[in-house]
N, C-alpha and C positions, 0 to 999 in steps of 0.2 A: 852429519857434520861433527867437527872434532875439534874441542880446546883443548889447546896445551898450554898448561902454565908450568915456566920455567922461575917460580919463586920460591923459597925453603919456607918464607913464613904461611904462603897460603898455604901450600903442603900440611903443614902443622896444623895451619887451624883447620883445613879441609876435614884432618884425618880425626881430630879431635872431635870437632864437631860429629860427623859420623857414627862414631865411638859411644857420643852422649844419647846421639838419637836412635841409636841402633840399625842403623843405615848403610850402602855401602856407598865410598866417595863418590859416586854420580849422582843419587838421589839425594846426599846433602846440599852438594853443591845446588838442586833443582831448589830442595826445602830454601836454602839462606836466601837463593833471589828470589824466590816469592815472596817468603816473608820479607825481606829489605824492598820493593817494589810496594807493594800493602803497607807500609809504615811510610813508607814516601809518599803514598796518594794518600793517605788520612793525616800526615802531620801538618799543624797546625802553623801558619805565616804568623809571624812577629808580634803583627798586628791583630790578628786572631788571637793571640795569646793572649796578649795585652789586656783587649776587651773583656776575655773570658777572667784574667784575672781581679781587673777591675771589678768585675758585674760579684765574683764569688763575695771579692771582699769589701762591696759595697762604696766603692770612689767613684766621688760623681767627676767628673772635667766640667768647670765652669769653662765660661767663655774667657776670663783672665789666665788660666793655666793653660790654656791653648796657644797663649802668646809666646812667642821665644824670647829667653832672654836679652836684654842688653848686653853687648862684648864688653864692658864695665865689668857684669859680674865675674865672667870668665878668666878678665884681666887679673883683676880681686883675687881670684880660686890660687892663681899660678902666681901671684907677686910682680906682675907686669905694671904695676898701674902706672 
């Protein structure tokens, strides 16, 4: 089966790419989607992040900071009050 891509930038970066890895533009092209597919299954959701960075830097969430704010404050932030 056969891709054709009619775009100048991926051309460019197909060809660049290739160049870096010592490759020629088929086997890059294989190399970028795997690595881009392997970076999508191990990156980390929002929320994941979140936790991981809370737990490095030691933040606890009480049960008070779990709360959402009052639209008071929000009001306040933007001069709506």
């Amino acid at each position: 089966m056969t891709i054709n891509v009619n775009n100048p930038e991926a051309d460019v970066l197909t060809r660049k790419f290739a160049a870096i890895a010592g490759v020629g533009i088929t086997e890059a092209v294989v190399i970028a989607m795997k690595e881009a597919i392997a970076r999508r299954r191990t990156a980390q959701t929002p929320l994941e992040a979140a936790a991981r960075l809370r737990q490095k830097h030691r933040v606890v969430l009480a049960a008070e900071t779990r709360k959402p704010l009052p639209g008071a404050v929000f009001d306040a932030m933007w001069g709506d009050e």
